[in-house]
PyMOL Python script that loads the backbone (N, CA, C, O; Angstrom):
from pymol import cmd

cmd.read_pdbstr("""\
ATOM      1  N   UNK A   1      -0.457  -7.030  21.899  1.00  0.00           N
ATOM      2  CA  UNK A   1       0.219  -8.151  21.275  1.00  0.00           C
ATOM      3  C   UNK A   1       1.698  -8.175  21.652  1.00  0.00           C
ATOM      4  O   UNK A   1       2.411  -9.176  21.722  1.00  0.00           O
ATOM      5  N   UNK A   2       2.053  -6.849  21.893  1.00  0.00           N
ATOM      6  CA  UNK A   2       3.649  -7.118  22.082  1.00  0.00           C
ATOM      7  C   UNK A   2       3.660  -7.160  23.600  1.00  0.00           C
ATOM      8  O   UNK A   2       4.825  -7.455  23.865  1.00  0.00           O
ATOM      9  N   UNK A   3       3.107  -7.047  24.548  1.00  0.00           N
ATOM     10  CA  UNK A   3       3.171  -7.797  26.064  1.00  0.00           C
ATOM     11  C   UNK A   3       3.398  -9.550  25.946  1.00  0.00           C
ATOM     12  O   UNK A   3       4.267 -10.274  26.432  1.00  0.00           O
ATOM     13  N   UNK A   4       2.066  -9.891  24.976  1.00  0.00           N
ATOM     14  CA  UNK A   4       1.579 -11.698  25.129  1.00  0.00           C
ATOM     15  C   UNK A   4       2.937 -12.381  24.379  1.00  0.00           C
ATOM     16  O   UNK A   4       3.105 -13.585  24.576  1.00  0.00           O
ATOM     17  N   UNK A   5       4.048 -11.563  23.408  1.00  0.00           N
ATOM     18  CA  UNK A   5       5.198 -12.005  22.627  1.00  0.00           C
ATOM     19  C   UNK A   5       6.236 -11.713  23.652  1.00  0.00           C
ATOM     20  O   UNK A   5       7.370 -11.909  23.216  1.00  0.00           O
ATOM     21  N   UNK A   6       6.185 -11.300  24.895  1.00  0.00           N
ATOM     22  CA  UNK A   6       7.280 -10.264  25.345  1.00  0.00           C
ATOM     23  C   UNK A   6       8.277  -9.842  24.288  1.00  0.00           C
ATOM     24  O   UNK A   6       9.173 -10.429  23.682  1.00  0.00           O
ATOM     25  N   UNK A   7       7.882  -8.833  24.289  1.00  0.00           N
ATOM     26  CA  UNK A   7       8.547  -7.707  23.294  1.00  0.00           C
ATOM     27  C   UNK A   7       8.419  -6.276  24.362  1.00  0.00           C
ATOM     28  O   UNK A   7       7.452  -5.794  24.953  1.00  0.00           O
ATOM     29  N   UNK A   8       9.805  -5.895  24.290  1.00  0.00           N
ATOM     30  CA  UNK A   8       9.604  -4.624  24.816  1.00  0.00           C
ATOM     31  C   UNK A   8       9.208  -3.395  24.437  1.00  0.00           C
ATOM     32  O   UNK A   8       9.566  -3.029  23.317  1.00  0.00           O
ATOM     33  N   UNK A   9       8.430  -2.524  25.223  1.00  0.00           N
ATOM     34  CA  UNK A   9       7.722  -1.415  24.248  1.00  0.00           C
ATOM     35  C   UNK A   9       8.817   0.070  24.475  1.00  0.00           C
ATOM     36  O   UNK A   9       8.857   1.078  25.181  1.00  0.00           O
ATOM     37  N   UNK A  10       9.495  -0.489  23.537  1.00  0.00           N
ATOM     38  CA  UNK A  10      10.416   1.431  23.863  1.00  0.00           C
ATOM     39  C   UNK A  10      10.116   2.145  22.827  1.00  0.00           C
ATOM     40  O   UNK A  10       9.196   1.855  22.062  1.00  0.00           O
ATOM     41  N   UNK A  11      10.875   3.163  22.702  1.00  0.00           N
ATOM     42  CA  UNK A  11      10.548   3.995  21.737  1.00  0.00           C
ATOM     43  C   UNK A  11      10.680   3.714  20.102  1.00  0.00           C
ATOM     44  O   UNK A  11       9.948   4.134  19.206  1.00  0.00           O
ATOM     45  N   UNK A  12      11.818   2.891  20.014  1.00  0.00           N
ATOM     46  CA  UNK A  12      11.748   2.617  18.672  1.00  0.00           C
ATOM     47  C   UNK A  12      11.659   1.535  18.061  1.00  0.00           C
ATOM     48  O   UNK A  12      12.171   1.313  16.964  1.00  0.00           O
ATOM     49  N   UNK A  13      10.734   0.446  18.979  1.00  0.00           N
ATOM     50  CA  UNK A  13      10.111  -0.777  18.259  1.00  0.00           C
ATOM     51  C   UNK A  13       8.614   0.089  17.890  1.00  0.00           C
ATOM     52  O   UNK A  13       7.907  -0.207  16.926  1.00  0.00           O
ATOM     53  N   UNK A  14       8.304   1.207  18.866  1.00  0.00           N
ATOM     54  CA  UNK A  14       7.123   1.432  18.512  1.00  0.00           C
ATOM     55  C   UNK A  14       7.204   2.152  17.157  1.00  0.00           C
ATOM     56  O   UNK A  14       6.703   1.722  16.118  1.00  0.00           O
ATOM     57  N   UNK A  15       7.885   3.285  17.288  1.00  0.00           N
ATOM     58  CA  UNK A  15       7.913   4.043  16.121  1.00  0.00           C
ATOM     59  C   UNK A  15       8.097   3.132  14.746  1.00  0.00           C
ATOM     60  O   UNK A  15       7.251   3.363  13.882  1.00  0.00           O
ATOM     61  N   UNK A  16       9.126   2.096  14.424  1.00  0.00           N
ATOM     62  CA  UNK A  16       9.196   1.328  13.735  1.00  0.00           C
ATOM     63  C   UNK A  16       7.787   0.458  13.421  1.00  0.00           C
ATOM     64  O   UNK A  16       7.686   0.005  12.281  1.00  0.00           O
ATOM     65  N   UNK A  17       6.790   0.225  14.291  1.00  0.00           N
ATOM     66  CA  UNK A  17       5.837  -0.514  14.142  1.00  0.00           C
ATOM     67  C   UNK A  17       4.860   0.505  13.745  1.00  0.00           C
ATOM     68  O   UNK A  17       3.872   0.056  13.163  1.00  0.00           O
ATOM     69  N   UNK A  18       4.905   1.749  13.922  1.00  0.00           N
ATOM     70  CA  UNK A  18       3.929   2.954  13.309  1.00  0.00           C
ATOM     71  C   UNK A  18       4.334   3.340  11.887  1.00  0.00           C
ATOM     72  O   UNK A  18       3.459   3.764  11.132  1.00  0.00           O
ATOM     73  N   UNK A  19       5.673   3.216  11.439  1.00  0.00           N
ATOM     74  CA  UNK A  19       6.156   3.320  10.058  1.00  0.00           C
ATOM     75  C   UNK A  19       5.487   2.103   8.898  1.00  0.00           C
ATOM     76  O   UNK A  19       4.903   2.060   7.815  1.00  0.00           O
ATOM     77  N   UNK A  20       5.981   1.280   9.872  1.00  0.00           N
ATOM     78  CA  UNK A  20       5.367   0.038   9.244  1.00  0.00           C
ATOM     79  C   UNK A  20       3.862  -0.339   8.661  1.00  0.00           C
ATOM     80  O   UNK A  20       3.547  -1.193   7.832  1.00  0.00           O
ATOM     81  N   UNK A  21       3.049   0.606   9.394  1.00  0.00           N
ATOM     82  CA  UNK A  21       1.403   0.488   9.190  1.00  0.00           C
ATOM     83  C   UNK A  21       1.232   1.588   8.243  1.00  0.00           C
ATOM     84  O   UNK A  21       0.670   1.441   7.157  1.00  0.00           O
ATOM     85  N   UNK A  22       1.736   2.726   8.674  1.00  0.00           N
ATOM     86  CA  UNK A  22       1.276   3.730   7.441  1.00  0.00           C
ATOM     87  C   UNK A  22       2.283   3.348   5.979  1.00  0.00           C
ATOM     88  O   UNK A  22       1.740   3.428   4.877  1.00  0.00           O
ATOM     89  N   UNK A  23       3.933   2.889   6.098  1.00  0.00           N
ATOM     90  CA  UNK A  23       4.276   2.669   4.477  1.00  0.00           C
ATOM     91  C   UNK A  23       2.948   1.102   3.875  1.00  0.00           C
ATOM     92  O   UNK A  23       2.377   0.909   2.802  1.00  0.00           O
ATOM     93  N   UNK A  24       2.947   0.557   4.795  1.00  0.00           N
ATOM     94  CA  UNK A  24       1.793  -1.091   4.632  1.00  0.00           C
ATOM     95  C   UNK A  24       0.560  -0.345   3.534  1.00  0.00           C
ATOM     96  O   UNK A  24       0.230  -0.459   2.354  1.00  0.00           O
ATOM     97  N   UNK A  25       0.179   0.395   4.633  1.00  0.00           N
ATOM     98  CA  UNK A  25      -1.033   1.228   4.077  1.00  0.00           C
ATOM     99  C   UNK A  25      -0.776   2.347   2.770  1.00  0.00           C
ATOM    100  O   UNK A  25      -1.694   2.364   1.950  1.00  0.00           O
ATOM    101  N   UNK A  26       0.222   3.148   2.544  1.00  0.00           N
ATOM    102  CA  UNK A  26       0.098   3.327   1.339  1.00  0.00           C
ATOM    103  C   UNK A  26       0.292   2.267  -0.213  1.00  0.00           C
ATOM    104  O   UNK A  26      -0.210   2.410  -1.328  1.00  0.00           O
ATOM    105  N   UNK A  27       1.434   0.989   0.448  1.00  0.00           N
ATOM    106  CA  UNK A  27       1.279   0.432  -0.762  1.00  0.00           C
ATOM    107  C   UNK A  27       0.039  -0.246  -0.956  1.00  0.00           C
ATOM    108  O   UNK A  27      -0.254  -0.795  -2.018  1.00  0.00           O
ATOM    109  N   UNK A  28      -0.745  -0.217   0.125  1.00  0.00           N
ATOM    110  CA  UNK A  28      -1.957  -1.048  -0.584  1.00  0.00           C
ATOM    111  C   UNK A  28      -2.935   0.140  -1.430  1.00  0.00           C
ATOM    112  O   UNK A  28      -3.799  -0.093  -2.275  1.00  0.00           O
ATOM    113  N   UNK A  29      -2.543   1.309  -0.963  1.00  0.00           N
ATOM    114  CA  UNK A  29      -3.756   2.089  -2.210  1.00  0.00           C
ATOM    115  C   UNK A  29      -3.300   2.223  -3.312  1.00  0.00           C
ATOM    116  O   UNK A  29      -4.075   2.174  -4.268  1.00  0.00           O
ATOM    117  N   UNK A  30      -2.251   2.382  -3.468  1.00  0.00           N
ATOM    118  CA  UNK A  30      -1.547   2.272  -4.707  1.00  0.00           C
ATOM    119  C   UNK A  30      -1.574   1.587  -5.232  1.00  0.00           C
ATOM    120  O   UNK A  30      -1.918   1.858  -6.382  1.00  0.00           O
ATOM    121  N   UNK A  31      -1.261   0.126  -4.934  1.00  0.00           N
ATOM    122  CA  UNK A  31      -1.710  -1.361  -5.501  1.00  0.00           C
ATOM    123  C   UNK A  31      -3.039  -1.126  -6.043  1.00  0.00           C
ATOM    124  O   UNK A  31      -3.260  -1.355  -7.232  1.00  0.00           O
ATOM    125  N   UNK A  32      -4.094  -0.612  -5.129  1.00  0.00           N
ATOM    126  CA  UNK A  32      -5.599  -0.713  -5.349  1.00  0.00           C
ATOM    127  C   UNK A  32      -5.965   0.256  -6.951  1.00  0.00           C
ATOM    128  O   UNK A  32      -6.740  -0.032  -7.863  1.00  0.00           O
ATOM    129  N   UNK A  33      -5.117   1.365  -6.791  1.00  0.00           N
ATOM    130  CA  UNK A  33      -4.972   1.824  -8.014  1.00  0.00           C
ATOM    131  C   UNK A  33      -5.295   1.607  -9.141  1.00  0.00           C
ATOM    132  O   UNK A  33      -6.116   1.684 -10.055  1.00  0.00           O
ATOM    133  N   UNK A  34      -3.566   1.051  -8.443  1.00  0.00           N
ATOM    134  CA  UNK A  34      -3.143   0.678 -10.373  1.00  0.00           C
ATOM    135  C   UNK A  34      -4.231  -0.833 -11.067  1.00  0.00           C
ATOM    136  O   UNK A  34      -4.711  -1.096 -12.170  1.00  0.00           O
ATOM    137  N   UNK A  35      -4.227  -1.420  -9.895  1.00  0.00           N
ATOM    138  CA  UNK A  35      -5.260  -2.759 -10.608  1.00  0.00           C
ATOM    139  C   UNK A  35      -6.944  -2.290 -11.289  1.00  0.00           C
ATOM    140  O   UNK A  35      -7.640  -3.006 -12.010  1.00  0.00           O
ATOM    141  N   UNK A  36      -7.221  -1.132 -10.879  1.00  0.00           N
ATOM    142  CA  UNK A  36      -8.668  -0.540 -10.649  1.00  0.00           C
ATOM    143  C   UNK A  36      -8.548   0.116 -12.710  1.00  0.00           C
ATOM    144  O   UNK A  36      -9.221  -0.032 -13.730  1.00  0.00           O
ATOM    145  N   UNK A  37      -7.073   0.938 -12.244  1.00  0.00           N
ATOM    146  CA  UNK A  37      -6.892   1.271 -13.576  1.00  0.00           C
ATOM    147  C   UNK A  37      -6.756   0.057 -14.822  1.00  0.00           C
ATOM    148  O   UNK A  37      -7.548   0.134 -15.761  1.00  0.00           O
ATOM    149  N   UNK A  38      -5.878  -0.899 -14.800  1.00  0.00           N
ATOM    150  CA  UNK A  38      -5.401  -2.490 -15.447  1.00  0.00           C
ATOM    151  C   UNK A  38      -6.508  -2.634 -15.341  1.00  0.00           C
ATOM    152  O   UNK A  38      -6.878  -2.561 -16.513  1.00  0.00           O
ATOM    153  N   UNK A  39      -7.694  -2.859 -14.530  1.00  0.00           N
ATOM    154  CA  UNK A  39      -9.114  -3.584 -15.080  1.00  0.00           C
ATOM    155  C   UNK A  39     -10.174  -2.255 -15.686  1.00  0.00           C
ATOM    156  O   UNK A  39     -11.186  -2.683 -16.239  1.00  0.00           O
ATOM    157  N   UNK A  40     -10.087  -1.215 -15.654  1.00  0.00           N
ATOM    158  CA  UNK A  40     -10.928  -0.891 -17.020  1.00  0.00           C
ATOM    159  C   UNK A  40     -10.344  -1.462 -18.338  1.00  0.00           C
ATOM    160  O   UNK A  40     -10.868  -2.200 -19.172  1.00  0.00           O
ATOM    161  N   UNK A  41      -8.431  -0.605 -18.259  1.00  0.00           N
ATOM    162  CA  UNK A  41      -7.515  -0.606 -19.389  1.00  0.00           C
ATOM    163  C   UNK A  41      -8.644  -1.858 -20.159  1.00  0.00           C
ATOM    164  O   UNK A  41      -9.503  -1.630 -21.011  1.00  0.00           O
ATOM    165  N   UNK A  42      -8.242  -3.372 -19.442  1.00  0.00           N
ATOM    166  CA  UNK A  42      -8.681  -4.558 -20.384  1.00  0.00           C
ATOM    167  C   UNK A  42     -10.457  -4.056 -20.693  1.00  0.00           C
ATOM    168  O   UNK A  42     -11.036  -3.994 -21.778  1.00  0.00           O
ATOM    169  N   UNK A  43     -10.770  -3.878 -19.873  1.00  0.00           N
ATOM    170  CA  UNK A  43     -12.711  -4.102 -20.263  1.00  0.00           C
ATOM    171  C   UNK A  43     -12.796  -3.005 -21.297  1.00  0.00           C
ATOM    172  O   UNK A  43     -13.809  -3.099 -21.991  1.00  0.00           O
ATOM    173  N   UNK A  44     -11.976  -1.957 -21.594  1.00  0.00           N
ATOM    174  CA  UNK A  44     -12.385  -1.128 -22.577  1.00  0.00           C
ATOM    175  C   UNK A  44     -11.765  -1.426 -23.762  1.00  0.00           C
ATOM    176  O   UNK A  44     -12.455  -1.087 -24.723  1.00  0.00           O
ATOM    177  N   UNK A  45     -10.356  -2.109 -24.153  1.00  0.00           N
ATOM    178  CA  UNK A  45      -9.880  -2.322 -24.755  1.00  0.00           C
ATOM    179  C   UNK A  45      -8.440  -1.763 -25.142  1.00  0.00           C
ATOM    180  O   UNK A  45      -7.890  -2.045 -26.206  1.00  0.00           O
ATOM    181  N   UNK A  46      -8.007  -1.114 -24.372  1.00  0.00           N
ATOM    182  CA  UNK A  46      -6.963  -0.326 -24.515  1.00  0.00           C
ATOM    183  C   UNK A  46      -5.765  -0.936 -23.555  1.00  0.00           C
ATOM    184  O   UNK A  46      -5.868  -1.533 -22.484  1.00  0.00           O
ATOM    185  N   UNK A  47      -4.353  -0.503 -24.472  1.00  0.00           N
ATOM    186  CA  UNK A  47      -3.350  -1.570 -23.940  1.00  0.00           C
ATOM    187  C   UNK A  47      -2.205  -0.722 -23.335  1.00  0.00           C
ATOM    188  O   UNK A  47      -1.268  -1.130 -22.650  1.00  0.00           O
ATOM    189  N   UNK A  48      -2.434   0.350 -23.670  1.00  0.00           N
ATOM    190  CA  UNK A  48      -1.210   0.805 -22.764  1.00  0.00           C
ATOM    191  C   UNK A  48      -2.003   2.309 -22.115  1.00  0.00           C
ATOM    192  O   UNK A  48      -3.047   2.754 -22.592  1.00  0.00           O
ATOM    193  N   UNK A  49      -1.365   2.851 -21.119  1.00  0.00           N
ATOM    194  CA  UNK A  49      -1.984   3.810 -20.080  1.00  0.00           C
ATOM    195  C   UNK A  49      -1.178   5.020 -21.047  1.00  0.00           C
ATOM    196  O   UNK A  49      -0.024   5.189 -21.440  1.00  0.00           O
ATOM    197  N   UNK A  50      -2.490   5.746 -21.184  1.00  0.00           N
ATOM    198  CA  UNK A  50      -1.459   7.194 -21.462  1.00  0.00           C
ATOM    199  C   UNK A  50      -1.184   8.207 -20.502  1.00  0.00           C
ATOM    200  O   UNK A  50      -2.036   8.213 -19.613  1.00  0.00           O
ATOM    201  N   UNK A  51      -0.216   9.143 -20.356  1.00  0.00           N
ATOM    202  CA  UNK A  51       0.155   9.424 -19.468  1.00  0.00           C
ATOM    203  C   UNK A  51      -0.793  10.616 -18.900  1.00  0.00           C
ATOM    204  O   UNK A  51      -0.346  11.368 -18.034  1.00  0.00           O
ATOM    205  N   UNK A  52      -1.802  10.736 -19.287  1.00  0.00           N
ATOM    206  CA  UNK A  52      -2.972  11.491 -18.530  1.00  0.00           C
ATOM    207  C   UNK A  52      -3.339  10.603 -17.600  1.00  0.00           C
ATOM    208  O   UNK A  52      -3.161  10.809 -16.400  1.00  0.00           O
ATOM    209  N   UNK A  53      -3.767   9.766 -17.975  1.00  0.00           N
ATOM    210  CA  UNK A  53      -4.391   8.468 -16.972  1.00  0.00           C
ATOM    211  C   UNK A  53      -3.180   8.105 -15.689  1.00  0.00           C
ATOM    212  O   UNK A  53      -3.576   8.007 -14.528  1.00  0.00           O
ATOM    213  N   UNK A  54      -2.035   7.964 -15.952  1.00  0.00           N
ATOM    214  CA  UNK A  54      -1.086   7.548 -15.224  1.00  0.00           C
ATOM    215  C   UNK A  54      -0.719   8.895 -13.823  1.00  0.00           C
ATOM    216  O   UNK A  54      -0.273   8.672 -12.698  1.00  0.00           O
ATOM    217  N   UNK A  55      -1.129  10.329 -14.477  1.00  0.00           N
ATOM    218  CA  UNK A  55      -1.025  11.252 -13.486  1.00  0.00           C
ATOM    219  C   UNK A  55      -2.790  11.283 -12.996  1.00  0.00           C
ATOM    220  O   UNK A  55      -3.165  12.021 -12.085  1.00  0.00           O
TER     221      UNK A  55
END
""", "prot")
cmd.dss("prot")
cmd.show_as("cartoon", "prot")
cmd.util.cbc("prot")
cmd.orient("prot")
């Protein structure tokens, strides 16, 4: 993709574009998380996370 944009491939567009995928990728598990946790919280009935659940 970065040939068909001409974009040059040096060292630190790449590295920057490898940072970019793995921080991308942790906020999405984390996101995936916390929503996984927020949808029991509601289906069971409980409104705030105690901090067992949160570690």
């Amino acid at each position: 993709m970065m040939n068909v944009f001409s974009v040059s491939a040096n060292l630190m567009r790449l590295g920057a574009i490898d940072f970019g995928l793995i921080v991308d990728g942790a906020v999405i598990i984390v996101e995936s998380i916390f929503h996984r946790i927020s949808t029991s919280q509601v289906n069971s009935g409980m409104k705030k996370l105690t901090s067992e659940q949160m570690d």
